[in-house]
Structure formats: structure tokens, C-alpha cells
C-alpha positions in Angstrom: 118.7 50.0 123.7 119.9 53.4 121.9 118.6 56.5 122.9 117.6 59.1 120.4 120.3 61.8 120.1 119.6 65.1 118.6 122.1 67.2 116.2 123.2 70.5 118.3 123.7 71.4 114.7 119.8 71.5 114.1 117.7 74.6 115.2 116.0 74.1 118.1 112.0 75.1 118.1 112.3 77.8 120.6 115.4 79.3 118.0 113.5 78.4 114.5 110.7 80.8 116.2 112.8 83.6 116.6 113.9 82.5 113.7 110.9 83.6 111.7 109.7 86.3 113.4 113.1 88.3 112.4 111.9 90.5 108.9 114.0 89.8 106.0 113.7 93.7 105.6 115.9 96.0 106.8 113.9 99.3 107.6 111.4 96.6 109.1 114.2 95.0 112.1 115.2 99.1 112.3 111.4 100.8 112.9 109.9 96.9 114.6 111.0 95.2 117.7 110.6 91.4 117.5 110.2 91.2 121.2 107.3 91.7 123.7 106.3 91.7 127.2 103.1 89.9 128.0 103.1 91.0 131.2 102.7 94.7 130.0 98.3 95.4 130.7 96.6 96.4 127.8 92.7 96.2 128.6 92.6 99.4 130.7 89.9 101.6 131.5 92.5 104.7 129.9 92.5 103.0 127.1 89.0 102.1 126.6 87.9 105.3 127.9 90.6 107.4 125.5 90.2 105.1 122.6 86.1 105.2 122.7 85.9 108.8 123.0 88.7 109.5 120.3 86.6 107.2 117.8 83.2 108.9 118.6 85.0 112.3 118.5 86.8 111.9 115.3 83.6 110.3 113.4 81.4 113.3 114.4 84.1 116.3 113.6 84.9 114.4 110.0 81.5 113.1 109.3 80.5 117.5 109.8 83.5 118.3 108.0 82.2 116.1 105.3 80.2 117.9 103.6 81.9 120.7 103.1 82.9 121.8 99.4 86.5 121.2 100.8 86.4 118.6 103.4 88.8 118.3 106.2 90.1 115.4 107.2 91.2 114.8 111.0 93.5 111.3 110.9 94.7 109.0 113.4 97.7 111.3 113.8 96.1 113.5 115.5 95.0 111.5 118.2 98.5 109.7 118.4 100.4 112.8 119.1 97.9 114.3 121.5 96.8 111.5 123.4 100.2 111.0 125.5 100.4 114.2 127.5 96.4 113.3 128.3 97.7 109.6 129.3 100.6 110.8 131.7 97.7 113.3 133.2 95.2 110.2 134.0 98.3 108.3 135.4 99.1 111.2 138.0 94.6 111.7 138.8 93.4 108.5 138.8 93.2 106.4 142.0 95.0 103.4 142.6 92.3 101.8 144.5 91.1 98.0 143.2 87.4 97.4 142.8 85.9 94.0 143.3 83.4 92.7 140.9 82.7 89.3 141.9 85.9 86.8 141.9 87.9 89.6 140.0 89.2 92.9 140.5 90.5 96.0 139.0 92.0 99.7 139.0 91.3 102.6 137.1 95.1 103.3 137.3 97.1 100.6 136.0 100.3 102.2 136.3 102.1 104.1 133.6 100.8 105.0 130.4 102.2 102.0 128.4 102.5 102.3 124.7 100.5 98.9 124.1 97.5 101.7 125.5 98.8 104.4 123.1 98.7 102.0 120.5 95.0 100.6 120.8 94.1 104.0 121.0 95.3 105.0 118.1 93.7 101.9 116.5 90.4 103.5 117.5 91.0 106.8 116.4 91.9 105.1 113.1 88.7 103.6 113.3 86.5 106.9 113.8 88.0 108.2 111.0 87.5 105.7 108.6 91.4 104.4 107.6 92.0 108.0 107.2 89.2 108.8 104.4 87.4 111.0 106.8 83.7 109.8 107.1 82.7 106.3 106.3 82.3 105.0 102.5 79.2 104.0 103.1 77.5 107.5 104.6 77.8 108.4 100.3 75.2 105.8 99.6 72.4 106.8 102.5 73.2 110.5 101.3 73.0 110.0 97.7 69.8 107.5 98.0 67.8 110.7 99.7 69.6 113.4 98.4 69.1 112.1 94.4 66.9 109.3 94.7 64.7 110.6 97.3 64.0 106.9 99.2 64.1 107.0 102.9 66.8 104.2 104.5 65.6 103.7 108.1 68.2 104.2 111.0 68.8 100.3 111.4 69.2 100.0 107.8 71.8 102.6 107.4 73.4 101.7 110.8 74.2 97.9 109.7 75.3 99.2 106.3 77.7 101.2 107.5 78.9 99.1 110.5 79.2 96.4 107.7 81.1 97.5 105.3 83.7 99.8 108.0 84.3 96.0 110.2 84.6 94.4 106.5 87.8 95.0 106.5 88.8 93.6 109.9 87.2 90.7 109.2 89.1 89.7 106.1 92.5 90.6 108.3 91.4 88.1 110.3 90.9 85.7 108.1 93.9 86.0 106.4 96.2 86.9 109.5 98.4 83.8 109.0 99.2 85.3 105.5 99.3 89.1 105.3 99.6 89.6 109.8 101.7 87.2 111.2 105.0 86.8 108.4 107.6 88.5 109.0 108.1 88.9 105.6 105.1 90.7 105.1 105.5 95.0 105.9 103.3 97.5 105.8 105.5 100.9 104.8 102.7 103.4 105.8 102.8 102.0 109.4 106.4 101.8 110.0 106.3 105.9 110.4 103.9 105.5 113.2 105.6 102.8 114.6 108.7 105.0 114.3 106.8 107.8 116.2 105.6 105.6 118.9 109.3 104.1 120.0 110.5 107.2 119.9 107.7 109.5 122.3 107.6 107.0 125.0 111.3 107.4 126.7 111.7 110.9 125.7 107.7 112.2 125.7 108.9 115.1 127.7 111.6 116.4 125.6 109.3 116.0 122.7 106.6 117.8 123.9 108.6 120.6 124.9 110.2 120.6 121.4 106.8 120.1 119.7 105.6 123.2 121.8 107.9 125.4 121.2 108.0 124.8 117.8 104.0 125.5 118.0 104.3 128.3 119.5 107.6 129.7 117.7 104.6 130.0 114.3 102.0 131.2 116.4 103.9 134.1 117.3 105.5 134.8 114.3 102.3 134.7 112.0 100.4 137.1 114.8 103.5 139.3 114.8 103.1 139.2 110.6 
């Protein structure tokens, strides 16, 4: 009987994988590694404490700045730079004791600040202020239906509409991930800078932050000194 022999020529399906995940694009395979490591923890209480209150925090202070004749905007940014230094901090406080909750356990310190935390936290300070637009779209039509048209939404009402339409987008990336997510022909040029930013703080946060500082601090002095 003959056995089956396989071309070495032929791709394997392990090296047709990596295959596609490489990006045709060159500033993509520059700014975006191809690799990760699943063992890396993601879920942690840092991140779900830092990346809640960033949201809530962010919503409220550009929701007030709102409705200002000139409205400021607080992005994403924001949180992305300052949020290290306050992820190193919980890393040193928090105790490494494991908590039992039935067949499972878990820490409040999960080691080092990891940048798949930095990252999910930045996702939710994204969130909070509303893809970088400042307050949500849909706060215009509860003001503008009492301001002009003088009808009363109730608190549900206006809750779901805004919930709706801020998760709308989400839910079309998800439906469409296998087309505009998981290509690698597919980029996204606005994100590449963050991207950039986030390869770049982790190894060498502390030289960064003493270079962002005394760069601060450099205008500081010089616009107090006139």
C-alpha cells in the first residue's frame, strides 16, 4: 500500500499562519508585533479598578466641560501617559496574598504592570470619552429635546439611548472582526502612534518619566519666571 507523502515544498499550517498574520505594510511590521504571550494575565483587579475609574472619571470631567462655549476635551491620551507611574505604584502596595472564592482563587497583585493592563485601560478611558469626541453623541439629543423642545426623557430612557448608540459601535466590530480586526492587511494609522507609545514606555518607563518631568517642569518654571 503507498503512504501519503507531503511536499516539504508546501507551507505547513502552523507556517501559512504566521504567514498571514505578517502586514503587508511596512510602518504596520515596524509599530505591531505579530507575537504574543498568552500566558501574560490580563483580567486583573488593576486593570478593572484603573480602567473603571478612568472611564467614570473622564465621562464626568468632559460631559462638565461640555457645555462650555469652548469645550475641552480630555482623550484617551491622557489616561495612557498617566496611568503607568499609578500601575508601578499598585505593583509595589498591593499584597500578594491569594483569596479563595469557592474552587478559584486570586490576588490583588498579579505581578508587574503588564502592558496588556495598560492597554485595556486605555480602551476604557477611550470609552469615557466617547472615541475622543468628549461627551457622548447622544447627550445632544436629551439636551436639545428639553432645552428646545421642552419634553421630559425619563432617566431609563436616556440611559439606554445613550448606552446604545456609544456600545453601537463595538457591536458592528464584532460583527465584522473577521474583515476589518483580524487581517493583517487591514491598519488602523491613528492607532499605530499609541501603539508606538506603548512599546516604547514599558522597558524604559523610568527614563521617560524623568524626561517627560523635566521637560514639564523646564515650562513651568520658565512661564512663572516670565
Amino acid at each position: 500500500m503507498e503512504t501519503l507523502q507531503m511536499d516539504p515544498s508546501l507551507p505547513t499550517t502552523t507556517e501559512k499562519e504566521e504567514h498571514d498574520d505578517i502586514s503587508p505594510i511596512e510602518e504596520v511590521r515596524l509599530t505591531v508585533t505579530n507575537r504574543d504571550d498568552p500566558t501574560m494575565p490580563v483580567w486583573t483587579f488593576r486593570m478593572w479598578f484603573l480602567g473603571l475609574f478612568s472611564c467614570v472619571l473622564l465621562s464626568f470631567f468632559n460631559q462638565f466641560f461640555g457645555y462650555r462655549t469652548k469645550s475641552l476635551v480630555i482623550t484617551q491620551i491622557t489616561v495612557q501617559v498617566v496611568v503607568l507611574p499609578i500601575g508601578h505604584f499598585l505593583t509595589a502596595v498591593l499584597p500578594r496574598t491569594r483569596f479563595r472564592v469557592g474552587s478559584r482563587s486570586f490576588s490583588l497583585n498579579a505581578g508587574p504592570f503588564y502592558m496588556k493592563e495598560h492597554v485595556l485601560i486605555s480602551i476604557f478611558a477611550n470609552v469615557g470619552s466617547a472615541f475622543g469626541n468628549g461627551s457622548a453623541y447622544a447627550v445632544g439629543i436629551v439636551n436639545i429635546n428639553k432645552a428646545f423642545y421642552g419634553r421630559q426623557i425619563s432617566f431609563l430612557a436616556s440611559w439606554i439611548l445613550i448606552i446604545t448608540t456609544q456600545v453601537l459601535g463595538y457591536g458592528w466590530a464584532g460583527l465584522l472582526r473577521k474583515y476589518v480586526v483580524e487581517p493583517a492587511h487591514m491598519w488602523w494609522p491613528n492607532t499605530l502612534v499609541q501603539i508606538s507609545l506603548f512599546r516604547y514606555v514599558h522597558p524604559l518607563y523610568l527614563l521617560f518619566y524623568r524626561l517627560y518631568f523635566y521637560f514639564f517642569f523646564s515650562i513651568y518654571y520658565k512661564t512663572v519666571d516670565g
